[in-house]
Every structure is written in C-alpha cells, then in structure tokens.
VOPAGU-2260 file (C-alpha; in pm, 1 decimal, decimal comma):
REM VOPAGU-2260
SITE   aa  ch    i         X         Y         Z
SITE  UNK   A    0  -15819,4    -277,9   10416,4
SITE  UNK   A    1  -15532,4    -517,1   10437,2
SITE  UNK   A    2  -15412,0    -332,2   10785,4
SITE  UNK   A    3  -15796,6    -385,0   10940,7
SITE  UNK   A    4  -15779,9    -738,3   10853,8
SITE  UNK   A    5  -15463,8    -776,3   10993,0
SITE  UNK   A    6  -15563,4    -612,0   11294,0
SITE  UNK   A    7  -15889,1    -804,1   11289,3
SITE  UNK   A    8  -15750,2   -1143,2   11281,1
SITE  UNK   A    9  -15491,6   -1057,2   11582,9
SITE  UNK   A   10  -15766,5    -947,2   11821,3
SITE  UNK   A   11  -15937,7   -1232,0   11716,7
SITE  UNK   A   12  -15665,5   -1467,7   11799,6
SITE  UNK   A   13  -15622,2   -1307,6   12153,2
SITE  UNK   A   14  -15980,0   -1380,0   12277,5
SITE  UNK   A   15  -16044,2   -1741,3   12091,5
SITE  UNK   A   16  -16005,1   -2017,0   12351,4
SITE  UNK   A   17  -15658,8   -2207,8   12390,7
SITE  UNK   A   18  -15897,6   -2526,0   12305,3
SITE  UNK   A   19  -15947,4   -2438,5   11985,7
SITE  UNK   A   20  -15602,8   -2436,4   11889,2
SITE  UNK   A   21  -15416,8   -2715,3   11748,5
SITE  UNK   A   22  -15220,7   -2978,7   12027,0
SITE  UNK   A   23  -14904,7   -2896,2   12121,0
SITE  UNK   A   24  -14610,1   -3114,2   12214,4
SITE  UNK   A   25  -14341,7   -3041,0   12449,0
SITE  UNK   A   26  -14040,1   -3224,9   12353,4
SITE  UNK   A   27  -13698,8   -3313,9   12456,2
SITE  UNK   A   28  -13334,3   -3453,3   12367,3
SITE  UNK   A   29  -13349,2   -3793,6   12397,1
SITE  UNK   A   30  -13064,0   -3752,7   12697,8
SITE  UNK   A   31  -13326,7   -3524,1   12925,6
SITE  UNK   A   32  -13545,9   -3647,2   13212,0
SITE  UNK   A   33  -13837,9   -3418,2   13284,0
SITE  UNK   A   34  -14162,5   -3482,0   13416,2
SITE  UNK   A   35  -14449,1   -3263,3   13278,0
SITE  UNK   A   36  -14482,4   -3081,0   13653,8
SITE  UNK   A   37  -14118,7   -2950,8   13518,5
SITE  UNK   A   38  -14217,0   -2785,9   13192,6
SITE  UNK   A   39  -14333,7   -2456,2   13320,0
SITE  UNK   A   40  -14016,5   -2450,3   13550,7
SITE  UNK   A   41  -13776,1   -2452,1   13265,7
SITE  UNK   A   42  -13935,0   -2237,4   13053,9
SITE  UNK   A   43  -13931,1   -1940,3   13312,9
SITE  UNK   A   44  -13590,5   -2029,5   13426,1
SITE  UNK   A   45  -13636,4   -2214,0   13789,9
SITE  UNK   A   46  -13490,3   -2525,3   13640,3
SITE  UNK   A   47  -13138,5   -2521,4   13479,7
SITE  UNK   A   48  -13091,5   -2902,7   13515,7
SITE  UNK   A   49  -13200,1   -3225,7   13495,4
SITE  UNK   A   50  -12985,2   -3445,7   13670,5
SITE  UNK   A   51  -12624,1   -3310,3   13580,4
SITE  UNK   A   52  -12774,2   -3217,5   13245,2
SITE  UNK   A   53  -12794,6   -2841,4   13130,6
SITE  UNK   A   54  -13142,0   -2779,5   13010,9
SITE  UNK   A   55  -13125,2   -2583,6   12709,8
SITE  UNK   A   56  -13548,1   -2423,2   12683,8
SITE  UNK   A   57  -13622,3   -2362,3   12314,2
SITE  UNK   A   58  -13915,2   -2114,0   12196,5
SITE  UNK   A   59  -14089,5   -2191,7   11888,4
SITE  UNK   A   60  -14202,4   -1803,4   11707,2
SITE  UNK   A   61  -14493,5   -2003,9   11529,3
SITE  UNK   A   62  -14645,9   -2143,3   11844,3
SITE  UNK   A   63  -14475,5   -1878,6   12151,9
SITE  UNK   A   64  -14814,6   -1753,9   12196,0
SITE  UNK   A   65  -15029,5   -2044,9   12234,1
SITE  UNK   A   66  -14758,2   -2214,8   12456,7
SITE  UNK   A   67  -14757,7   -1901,4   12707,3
SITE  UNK   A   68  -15097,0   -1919,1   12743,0
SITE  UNK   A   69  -15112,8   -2294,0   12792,2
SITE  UNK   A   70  -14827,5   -2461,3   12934,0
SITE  UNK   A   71  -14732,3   -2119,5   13153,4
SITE  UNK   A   72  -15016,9   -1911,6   13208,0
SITE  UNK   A   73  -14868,3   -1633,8   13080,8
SITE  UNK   A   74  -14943,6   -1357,9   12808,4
SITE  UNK   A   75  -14639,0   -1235,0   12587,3
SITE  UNK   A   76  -14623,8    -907,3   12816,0
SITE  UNK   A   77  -14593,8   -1087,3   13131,8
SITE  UNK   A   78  -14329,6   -1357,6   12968,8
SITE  UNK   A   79  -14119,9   -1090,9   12855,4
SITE  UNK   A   80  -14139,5    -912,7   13211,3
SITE  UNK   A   81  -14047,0   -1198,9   13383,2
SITE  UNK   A   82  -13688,8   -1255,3   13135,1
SITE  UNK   A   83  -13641,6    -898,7   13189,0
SITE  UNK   A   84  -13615,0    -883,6   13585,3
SITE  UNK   A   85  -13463,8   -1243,5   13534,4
SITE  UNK   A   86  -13136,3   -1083,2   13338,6
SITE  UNK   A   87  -13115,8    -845,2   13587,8
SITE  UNK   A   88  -13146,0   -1028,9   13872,4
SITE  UNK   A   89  -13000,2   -1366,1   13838,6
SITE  UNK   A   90  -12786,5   -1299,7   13474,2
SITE  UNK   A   91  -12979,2   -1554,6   13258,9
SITE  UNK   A   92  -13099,1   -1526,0   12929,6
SITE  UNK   A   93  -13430,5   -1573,1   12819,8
SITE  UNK   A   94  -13550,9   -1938,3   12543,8
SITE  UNK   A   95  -13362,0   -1877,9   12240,2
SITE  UNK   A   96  -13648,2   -1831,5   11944,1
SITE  UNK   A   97  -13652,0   -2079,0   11654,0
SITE  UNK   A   98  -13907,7   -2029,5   11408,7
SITE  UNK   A   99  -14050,4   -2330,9   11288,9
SITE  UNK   A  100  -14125,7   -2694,7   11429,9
SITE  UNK   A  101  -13859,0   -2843,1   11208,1
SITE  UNK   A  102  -13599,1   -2548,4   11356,4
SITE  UNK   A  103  -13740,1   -2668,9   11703,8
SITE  UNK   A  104  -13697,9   -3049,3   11605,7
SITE  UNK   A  105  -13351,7   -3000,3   11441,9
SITE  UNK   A  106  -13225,4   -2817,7   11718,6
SITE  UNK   A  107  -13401,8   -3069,2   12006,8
SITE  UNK   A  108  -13217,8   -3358,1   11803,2
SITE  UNK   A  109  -12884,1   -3178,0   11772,7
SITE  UNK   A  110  -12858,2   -3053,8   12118,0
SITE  UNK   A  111  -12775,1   -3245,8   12478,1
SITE  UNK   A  112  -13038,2   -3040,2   12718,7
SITE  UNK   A  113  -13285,0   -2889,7   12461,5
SITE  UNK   A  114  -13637,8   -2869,3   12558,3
SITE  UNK   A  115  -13878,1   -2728,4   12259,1
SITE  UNK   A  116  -14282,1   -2749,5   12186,1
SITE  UNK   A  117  -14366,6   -2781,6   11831,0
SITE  UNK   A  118  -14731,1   -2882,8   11711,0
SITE  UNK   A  119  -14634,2   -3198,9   11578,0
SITE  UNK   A  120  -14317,9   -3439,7   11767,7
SITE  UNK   A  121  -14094,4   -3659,1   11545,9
SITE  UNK   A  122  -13984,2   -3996,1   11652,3
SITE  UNK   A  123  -13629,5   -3945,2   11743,4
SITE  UNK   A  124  -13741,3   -3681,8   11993,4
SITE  UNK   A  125  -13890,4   -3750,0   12404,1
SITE  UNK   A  126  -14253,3   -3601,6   12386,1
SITE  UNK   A  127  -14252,7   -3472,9   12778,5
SITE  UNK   A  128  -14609,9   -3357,7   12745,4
SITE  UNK   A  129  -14890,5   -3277,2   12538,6
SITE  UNK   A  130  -15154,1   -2981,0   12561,5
C-alpha cells in the first residue's frame, strides 16, 4: 500500500500545474550581477560569468523539479541529457545539488559567484527573480 501511494503521489506531482506550486526565488551572492533573461543561461551552462565573476549555479534537491520546469523548461530527463553531452563536449560539470533552502542560502552567502533558487530568499542574499 505504502509503494502505490508513493507511486500515486509522484504521478500526481508530474501532471499538477507549475502554478500550483509554491513561489520560487532565484537568488544570488551579493557580488553577482544577473538579470532574470540570464537565469536559464547559467543554469544550463551558456553563462560562466558575470562581469569577471565566476558564476557558481547551485541546485536545490527539494525544489530541482519545479525549477526545471519553470525557470528552464525542462523535465529532469532532458536536464540531465543536456549536462551529459555538456561534460563531453565542452568539460563542465553540471549545478552542484544542495538539499535544502538553508544549504542553498548558506552556500549563496558563503560563496563569490553562487547562484541558487530556494522557496523562500533571506535578506543578506540578491533575489534575481521570482517564479
């Protein structure tokens, strides 16, 4: 029973509408200029820098999913595609994963370059965009 909920409530989140989700907030060290035309960019690795800062793109495990779908138009099998032929191709690694908005927000404070999303921004972070 506990396996056909499971399964239940992750076809269920696959067809419910972004909208219905909570807001999420892409944010940013304090040090990094980025407009929200530039979001998508970094987070599929067409923008490396801001300026003669090295972006550093952050995924957050809780909220990958939702942010694909939103901010990059992208399921998890097409995002994972698209770092695959990118290591081949061009030698760059895909977001490193944190897996909470407080990781996201601790790392984003700590790091020249980070870029993260988390559903809720703290005030010693840039909010670049919300969705």
């Amino acid at each position: 029973m506990h396996i056909r909920r499971f399964v239940l409530a992750a076809a269920l989140s696959t067809v419910l509408p972004a909208a219905w989700a909570a807001d999420l907030y892409v944010v940013a060290h304090p040090g990094v200029t980025l407009s929200a035309d530039e979001v998508r960019d970094v987070f599929v690795g067409e923008k490396q820098f801001a300026g003669a800062v090295k972006l550093v793109p952050l995924d957050n495990a809780a909220l990958q999913a939702d942010f694909q779908a939103r901010a990059l138009k992208l399921d998890a099998a097409r995002y994972a595609t698209l770092w695959s032929k990118k290591g081949f191709r061009d030698g760059l690694s895909p977001p490193a994963v944190r897996g909470t908005d407080n990781e996201v927000l601790a790392s984003v404070k700590s790091t020249p370059g980070a870029v993260g999303y988390v559903s809720k921004p703290s005030a010693d972070v840039k909010v670049i965009n919300k969705y």
